[in-house]
C-alpha positions as CSV (number, residue, x, y, z in Angstrom):
1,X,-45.6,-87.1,33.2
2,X,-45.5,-88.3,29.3
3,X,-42.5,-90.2,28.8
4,X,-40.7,-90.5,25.1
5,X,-38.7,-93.7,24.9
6,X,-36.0,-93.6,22.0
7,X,-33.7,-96.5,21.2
8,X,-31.8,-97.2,18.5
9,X,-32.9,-99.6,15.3
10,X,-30.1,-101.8,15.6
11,X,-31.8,-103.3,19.0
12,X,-33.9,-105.6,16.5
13,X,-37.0,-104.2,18.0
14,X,-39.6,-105.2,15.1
15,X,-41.0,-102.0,13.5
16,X,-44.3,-102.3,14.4
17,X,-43.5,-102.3,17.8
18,X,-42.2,-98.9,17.1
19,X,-45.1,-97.8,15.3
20,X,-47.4,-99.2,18.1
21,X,-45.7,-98.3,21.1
22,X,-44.9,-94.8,19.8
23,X,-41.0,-95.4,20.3
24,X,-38.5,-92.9,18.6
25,X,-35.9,-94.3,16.4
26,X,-32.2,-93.3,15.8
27,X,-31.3,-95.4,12.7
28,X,-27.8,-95.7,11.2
29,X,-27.0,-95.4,7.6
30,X,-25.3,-98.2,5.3
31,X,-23.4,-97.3,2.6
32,X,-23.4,-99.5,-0.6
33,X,-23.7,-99.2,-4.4
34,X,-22.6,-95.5,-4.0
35,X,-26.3,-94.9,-2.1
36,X,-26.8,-94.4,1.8
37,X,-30.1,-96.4,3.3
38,X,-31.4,-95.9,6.8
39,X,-31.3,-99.1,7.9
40,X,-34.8,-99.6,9.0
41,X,-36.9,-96.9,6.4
42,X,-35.2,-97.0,3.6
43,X,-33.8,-101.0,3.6
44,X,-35.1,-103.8,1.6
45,X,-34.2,-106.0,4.4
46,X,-34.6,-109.4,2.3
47,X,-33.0,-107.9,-0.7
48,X,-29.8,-106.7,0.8
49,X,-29.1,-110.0,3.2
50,X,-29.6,-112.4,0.0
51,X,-27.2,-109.9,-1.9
52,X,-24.8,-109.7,0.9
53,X,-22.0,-111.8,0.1
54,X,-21.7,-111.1,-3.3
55,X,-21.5,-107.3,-2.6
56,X,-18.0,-105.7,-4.0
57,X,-16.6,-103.2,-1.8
58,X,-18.8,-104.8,1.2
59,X,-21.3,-102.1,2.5
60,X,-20.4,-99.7,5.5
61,X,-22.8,-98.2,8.1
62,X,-22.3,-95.2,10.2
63,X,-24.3,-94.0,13.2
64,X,-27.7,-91.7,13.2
65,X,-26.5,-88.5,11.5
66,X,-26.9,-85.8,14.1
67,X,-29.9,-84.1,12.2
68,X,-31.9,-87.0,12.5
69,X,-31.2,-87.5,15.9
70,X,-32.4,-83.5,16.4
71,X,-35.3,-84.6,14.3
72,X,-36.3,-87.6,16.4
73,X,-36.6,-84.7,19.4
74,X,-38.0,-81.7,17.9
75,X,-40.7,-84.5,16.9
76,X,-41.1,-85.5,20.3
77,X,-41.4,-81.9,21.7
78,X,-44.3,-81.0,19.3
79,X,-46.1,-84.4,20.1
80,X,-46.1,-82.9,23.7
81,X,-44.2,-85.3,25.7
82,X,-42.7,-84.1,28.8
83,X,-39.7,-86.4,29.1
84,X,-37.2,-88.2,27.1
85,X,-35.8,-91.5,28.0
86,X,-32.9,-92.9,25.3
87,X,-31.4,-96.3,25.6
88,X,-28.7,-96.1,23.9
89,X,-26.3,-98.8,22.4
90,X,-22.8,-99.5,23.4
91,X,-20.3,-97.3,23.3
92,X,-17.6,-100.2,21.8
93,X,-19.7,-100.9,18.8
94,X,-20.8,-97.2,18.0
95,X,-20.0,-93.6,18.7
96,X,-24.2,-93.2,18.0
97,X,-24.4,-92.1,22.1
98,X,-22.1,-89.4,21.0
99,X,-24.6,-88.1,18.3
100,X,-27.7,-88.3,21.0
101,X,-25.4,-86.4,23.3
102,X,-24.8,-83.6,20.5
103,X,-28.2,-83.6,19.9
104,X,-29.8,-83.0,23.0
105,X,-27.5,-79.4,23.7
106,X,-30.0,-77.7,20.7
107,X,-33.1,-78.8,23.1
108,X,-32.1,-78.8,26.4
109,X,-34.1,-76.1,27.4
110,X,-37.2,-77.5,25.8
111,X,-37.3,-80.9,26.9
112,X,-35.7,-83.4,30.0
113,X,-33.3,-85.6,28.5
114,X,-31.8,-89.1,30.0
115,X,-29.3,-90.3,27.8
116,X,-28.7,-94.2,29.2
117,X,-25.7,-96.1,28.4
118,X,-26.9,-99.8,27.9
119,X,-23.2,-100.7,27.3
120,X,-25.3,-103.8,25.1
121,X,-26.1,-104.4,21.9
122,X,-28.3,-106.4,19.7
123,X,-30.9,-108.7,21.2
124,X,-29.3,-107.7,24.7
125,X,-30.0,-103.6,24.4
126,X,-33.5,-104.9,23.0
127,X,-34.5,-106.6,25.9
128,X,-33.6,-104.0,28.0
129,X,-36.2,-101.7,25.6
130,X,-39.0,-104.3,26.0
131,X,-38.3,-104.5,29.5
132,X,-38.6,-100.6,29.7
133,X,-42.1,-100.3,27.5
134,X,-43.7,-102.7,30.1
135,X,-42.3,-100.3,33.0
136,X,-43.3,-97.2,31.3
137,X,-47.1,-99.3,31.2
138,X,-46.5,-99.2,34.9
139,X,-46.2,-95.4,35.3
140,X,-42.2,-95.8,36.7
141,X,-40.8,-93.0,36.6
142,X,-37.2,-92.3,34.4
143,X,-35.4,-92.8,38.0
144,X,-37.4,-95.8,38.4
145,X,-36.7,-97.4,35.3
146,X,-32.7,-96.7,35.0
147,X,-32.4,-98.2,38.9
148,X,-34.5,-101.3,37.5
149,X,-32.1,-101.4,34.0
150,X,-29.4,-101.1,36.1
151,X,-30.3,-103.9,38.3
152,X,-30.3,-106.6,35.4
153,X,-27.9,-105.7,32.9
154,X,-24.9,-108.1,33.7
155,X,-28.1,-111.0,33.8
156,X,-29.3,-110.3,30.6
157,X,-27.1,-112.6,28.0
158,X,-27.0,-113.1,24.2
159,X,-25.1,-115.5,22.3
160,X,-25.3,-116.3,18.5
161,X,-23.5,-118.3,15.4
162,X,-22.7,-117.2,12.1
163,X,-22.9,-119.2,8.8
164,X,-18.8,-118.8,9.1
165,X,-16.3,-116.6,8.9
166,X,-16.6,-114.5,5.7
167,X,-19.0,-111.9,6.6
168,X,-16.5,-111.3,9.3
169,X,-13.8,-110.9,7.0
170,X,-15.5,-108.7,4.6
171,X,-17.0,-106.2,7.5
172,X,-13.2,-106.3,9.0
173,X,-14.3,-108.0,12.3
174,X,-11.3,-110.6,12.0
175,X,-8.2,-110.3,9.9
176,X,-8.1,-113.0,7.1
177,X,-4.5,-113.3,7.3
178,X,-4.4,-114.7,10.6
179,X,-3.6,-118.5,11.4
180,X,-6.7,-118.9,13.4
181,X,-9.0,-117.3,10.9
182,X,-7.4,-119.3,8.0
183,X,-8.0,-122.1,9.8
184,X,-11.8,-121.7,10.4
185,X,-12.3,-120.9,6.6
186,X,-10.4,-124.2,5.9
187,X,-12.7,-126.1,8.2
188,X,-15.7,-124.2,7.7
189,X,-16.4,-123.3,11.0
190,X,-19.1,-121.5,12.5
191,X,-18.1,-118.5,14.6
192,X,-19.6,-117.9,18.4
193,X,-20.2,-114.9,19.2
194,X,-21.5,-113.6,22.9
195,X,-22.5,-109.9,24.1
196,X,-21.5,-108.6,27.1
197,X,-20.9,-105.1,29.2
198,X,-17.6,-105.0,29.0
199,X,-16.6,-105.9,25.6
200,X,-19.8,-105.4,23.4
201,X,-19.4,-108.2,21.0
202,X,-17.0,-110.9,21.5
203,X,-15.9,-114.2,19.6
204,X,-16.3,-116.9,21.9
205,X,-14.7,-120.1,19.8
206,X,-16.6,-122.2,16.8
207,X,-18.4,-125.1,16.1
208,X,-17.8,-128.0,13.7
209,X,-21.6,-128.0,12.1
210,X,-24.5,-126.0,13.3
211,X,-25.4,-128.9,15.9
212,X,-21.8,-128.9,16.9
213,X,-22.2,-124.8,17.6
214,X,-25.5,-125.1,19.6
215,X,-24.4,-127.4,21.8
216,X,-21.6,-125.0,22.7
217,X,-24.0,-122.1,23.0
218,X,-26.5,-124.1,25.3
219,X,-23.0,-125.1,27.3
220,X,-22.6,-121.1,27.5
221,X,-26.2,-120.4,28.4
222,X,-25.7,-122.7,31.6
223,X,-22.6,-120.9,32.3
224,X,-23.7,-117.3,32.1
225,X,-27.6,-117.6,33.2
226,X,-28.8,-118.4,36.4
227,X,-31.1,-121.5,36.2
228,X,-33.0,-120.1,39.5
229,X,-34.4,-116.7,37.7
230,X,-37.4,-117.0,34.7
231,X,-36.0,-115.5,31.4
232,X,-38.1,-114.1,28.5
233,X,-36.4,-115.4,25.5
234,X,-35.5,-113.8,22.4
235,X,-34.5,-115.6,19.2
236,X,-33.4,-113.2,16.2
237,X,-32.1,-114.1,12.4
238,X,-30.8,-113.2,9.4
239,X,-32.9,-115.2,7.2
240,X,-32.6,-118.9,8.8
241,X,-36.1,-119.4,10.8
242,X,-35.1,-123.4,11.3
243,X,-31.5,-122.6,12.7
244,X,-33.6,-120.4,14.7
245,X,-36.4,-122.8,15.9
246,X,-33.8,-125.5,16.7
247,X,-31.5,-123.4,19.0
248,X,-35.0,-122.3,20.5
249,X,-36.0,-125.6,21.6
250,X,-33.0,-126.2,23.2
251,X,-32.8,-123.2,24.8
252,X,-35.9,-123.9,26.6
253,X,-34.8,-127.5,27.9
254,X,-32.2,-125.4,30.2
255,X,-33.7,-122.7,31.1
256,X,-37.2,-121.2,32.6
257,X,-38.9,-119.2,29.3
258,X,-41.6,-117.1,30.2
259,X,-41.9,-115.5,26.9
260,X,-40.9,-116.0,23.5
261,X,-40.2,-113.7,21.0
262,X,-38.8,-114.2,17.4
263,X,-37.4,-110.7,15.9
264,X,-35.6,-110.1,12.7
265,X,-31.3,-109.5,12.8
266,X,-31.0,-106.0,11.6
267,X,-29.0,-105.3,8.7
268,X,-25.8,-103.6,10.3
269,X,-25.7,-106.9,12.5
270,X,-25.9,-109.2,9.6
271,X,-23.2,-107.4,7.5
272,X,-20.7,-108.6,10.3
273,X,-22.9,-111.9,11.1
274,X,-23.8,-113.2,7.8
275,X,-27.0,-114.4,6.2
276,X,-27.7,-117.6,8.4
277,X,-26.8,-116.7,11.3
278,X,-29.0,-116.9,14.4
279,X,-28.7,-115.5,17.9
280,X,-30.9,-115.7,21.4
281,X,-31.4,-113.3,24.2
282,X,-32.1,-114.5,27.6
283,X,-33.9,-111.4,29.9
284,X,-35.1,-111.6,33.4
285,X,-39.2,-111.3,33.6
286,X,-40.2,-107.9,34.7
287,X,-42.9,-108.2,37.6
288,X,-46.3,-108.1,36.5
């Protein structure tokens, strides 16, 4: 059985991954300068981040448009794969599950089709994708695999700081008339942020200074992680490797890492993140 895996390019799997691990890609679109980008293919991702803040109206995105999604599994049919596997990301971020959904009516009768809810996002619906590549090495099955995705995702955790609290201003995030959010511009905080099932992305308080906000995030880590279970770690950002490398070291003082990996914040993230910000993804191991 020839399994297709599909995910979305918001999950900051790095593109040669795709490429080498032949995974399909549903990629939203950002809007900006009167011009629409998919945000992977047709994204200068350096460009746009250092260009962010200064952008006036701030850029939108929108999920996969429902032709590419057909696209992505017409593709997949002539490549001659018997089965389709999509993680997809969380339904209160994106309506993009909606569009696979729509999608898969026009080839139902061509192809099996698993459309699975990761209810995570980021670095969090990532891991779950790495996860499943090394399963589909195994020769699991789809069954297999959504029993195993099942099985970890309320241990798979993802927290992350912003630069502060503009970008979440701009990209309507937080309202800039409230007390609180005046009150973090005054003092330039930086925003926490964690990922979870229930909520998708949630604001999780602020830090003082960057060394202020890790400490708080490592403080998180030991609460939502289970320091009995070996984590692969991954570290993403949005142009700030030594942010990144300092909240990876500490990471690993409090935790088990069996593997590292260092990806790159995609750019719908980073319009409601900032440039700067930085965020880790802590994973249970799969078996060997």
């Amino acid at each position: 059985m020839k399994i297709k895996l599909i995910t979305d390019a918001s999950c900051l799997i790095p593109q040669e991954t795709y490429e080498k691990e032949d995974i399909g890609i549903f990629e939203s679109v950002i809007m900006y300068e009167d011009k629409e980008f998919r945000e992977l293919t047709e994204l200068n991702r350096e460009e746009f981040l250092n260009k962010l803040s200064s952008f006036d109206p701030y850029p939108s995105s929108t999920q996969v448009p429902a032709k590419d999604a057909l696209d992505v599994y017409n593709k997949t049919i002539e490549d001659g794969y018997d089965e389709i596997l999509y993680l997809g990301l969380a339904a209160t971020v994106s309506s993009q599950l909606n569009v696979a959904r729509l999608a898969t009516k026009y080839v139902k009768d061509k192809i099996k089709i698993t459309i699975y809810p990761t209810e995570l996002v980021s670095g969090s619906q990532g891991s779950m994708v790495y996860n499943t590549i090394k399963l589909l090495k195994q020769n699991k099955t789809v069954e297999e695999i959504v029993s195993y995705l099942d099985s970890i995702k309320e241990k798979i955790y993802t927290i992350g700081v912003a630069v502060d609290m503009d970008s979440l201003f701009k990209s309507g995030r937080v309202k800039k008339g409230s007390v609180k959010g005046i009150m973090a511009t005054l003092l330039n905080m930086k925003p926490l942020a964690e990922i979870n099932t229930k909520d998708g992305v949630i604001g999780v308080g602020a830090g003082t200074s960057f060394k202020s906000a890790i400490a708080k995030m490592i403080e998180k880590i030991k609460e939502n992680t289970d320091p009995d279970l070996t984590y692969n770690l991954f570290m993403a950002d949005a142009l700030n490797p030594e942010l990144m490398k300092q909240y990876e070291e500490e990471v690993k003082k409090v935790r088990k890492i069996n593997e590292i990996h260092h990806w790159e914040m995609s750019p719908v993230m980073a319009m409601s993140t900032g440039k700067g910000a930085v965020t880790a993804t802590l994973c249970p191991s799969v078996e060997e």
